[in-house]
C-alpha positions as CSV (number, residue, x, y, z in Angstrom):
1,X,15.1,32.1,-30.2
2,X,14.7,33.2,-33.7
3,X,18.3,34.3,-34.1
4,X,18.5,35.6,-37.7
5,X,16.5,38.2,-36.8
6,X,20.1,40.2,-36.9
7,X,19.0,42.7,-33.8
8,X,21.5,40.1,-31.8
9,X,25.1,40.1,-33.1
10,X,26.9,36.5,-32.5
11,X,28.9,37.6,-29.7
12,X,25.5,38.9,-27.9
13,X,24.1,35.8,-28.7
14,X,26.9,33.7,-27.3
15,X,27.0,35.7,-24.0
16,X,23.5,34.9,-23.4
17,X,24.0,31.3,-24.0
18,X,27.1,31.4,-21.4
19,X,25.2,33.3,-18.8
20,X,22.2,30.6,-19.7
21,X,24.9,27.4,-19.2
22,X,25.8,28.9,-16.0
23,X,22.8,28.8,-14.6
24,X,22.1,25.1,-15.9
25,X,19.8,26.0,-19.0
26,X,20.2,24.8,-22.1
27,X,20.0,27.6,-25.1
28,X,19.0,26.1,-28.6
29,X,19.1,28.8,-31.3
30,X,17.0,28.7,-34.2
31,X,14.9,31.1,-36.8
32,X,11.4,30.2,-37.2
33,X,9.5,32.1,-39.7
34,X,5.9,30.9,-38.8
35,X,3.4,30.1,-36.2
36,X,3.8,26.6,-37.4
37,X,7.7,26.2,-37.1
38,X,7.6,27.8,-34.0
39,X,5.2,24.9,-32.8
40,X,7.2,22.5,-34.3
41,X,11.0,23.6,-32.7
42,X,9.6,24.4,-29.5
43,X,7.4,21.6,-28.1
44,X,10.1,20.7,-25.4
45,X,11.0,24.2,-24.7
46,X,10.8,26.5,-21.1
47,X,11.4,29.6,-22.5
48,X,10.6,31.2,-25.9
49,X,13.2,33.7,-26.2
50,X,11.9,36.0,-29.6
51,X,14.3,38.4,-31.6
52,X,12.1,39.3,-34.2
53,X,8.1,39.5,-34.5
54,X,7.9,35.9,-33.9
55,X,4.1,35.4,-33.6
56,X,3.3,34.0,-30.5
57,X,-0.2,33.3,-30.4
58,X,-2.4,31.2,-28.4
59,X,-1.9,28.2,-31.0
60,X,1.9,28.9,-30.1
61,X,1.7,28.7,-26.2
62,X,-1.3,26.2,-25.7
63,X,0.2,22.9,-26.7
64,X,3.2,23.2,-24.2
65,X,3.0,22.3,-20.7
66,X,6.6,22.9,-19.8
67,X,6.5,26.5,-21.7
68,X,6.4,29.4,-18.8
69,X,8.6,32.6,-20.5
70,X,8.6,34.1,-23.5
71,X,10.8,37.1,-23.7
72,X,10.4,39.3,-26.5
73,X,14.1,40.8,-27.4
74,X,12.7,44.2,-27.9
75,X,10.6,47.2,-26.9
76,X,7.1,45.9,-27.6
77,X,5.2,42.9,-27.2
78,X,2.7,43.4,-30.3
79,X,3.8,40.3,-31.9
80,X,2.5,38.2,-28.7
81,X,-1.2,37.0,-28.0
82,X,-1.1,38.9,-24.2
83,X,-4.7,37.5,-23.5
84,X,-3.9,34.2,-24.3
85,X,-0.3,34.6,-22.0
86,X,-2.6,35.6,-19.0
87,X,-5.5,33.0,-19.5
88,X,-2.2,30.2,-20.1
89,X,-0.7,31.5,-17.2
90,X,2.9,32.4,-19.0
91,X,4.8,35.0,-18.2
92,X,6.0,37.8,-20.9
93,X,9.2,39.7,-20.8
94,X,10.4,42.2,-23.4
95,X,13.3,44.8,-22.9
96,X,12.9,48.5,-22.2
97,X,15.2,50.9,-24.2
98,X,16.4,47.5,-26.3
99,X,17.7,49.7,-29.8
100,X,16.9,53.0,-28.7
101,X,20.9,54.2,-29.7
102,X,19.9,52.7,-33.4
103,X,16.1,54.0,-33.7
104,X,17.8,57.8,-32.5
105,X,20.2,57.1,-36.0
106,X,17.7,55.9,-38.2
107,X,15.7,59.2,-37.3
108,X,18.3,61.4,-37.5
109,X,19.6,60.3,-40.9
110,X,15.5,60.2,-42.1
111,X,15.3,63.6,-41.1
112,X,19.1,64.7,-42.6
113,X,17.7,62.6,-45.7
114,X,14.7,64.5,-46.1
115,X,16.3,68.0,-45.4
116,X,19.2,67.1,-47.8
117,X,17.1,64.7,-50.2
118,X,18.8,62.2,-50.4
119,X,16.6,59.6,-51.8
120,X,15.3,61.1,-54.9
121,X,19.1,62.2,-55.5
122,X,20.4,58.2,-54.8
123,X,17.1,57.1,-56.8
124,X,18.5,59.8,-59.9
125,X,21.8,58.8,-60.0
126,X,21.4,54.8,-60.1
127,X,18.8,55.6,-62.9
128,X,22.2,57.5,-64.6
129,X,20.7,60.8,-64.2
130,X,22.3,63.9,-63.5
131,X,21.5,65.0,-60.0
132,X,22.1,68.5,-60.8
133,X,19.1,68.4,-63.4
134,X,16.6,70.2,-61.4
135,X,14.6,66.4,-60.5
136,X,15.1,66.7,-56.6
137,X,14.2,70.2,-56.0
C-alpha cells in the first residue's frame, strides 16, 4: 500500500489493517514511488493495495506468483497495465464514488475562484500589490 499518498487518513488506514487482522491477513504499509520499489517491497505479497497512481505494470505483476489483487484506492484504474492483469490472471479492484464529497469541493471552490478571481488577487497580494489596482479585472 502506498500510504503517503494522503487520500487515506491514519485512522482509515488503521481500520483497514484491523478488519485485514481479523480475517488473518497481514497489512504491511509502505510508499513506493516507482515501478522498481514496488518490485522490490512486494515480492512476497497477495494483494497490492494502491492509494496513489502507483504504476502497476506488467514488470510489476509478472515476477510474483503469490500476487492475485491489486486494488486501486480510487475511482480509476489508469495507473494499472489492465492487459497484462487479464493475460496474468490477477484480479483488479478500484472503488466507485472513492472522493467524490472532495472532487464536488475542489470544483465548486474552482468555479467560486474563477467567478470571484481569486488567484490573480492571491498571486497580487503575495507580490505586495494592491489588489484594488485594476490587475484582476
Amino acid at each position: 500500500m502506498d500510504k503517503d499518498y494522503r487520500s487515506v487518513s491514519a485512522s482509515e488506514l488503521n481500520g483497514v489493517r484491523k478488519a485485514y487482522e481479523s480475517a488473518g491477513i497481514e497489512l504491511e504499509a509502505k510508499h513506493f514511488n516507482s515501478e522498481a520499489e514496488i518490485i522490490a517491497g512486494c515480492q512476497d505479497a497477495f494483494a497490492i493495495l494502491a492509494t496513489g497512481n502507483s504504476p502497476i505494470t506488467r514488470d510489476v505483476m509478472a515476477p510474483f506468483s503469490p500476487l492475485k489483487f491489486v486494488q486501486r484506492c480510487g475511482v480509476g484504474v489508469n495507473s494499472i497495465d489492465l492487459d497484462a492483469t487479464t493475460e496474468l490472471g490477477k484480479i483488479i479492484l478500484n472503488l466507485p464514488g472513492f472522493c467524490t464529497n472532495e472532487l464536488a469541493n475542489l470544483v465548486i471552490a474552482t468555479i467560486m475562484g474563477l467567478i470571484h478571481n481569486t488567484t490573480c488577487y492571491d498571486r497580487e497580494i503575495r507580490k505586495g500589490a494592491c489588489p484594488n489596482a485594476g490587475r484582476c479585472k
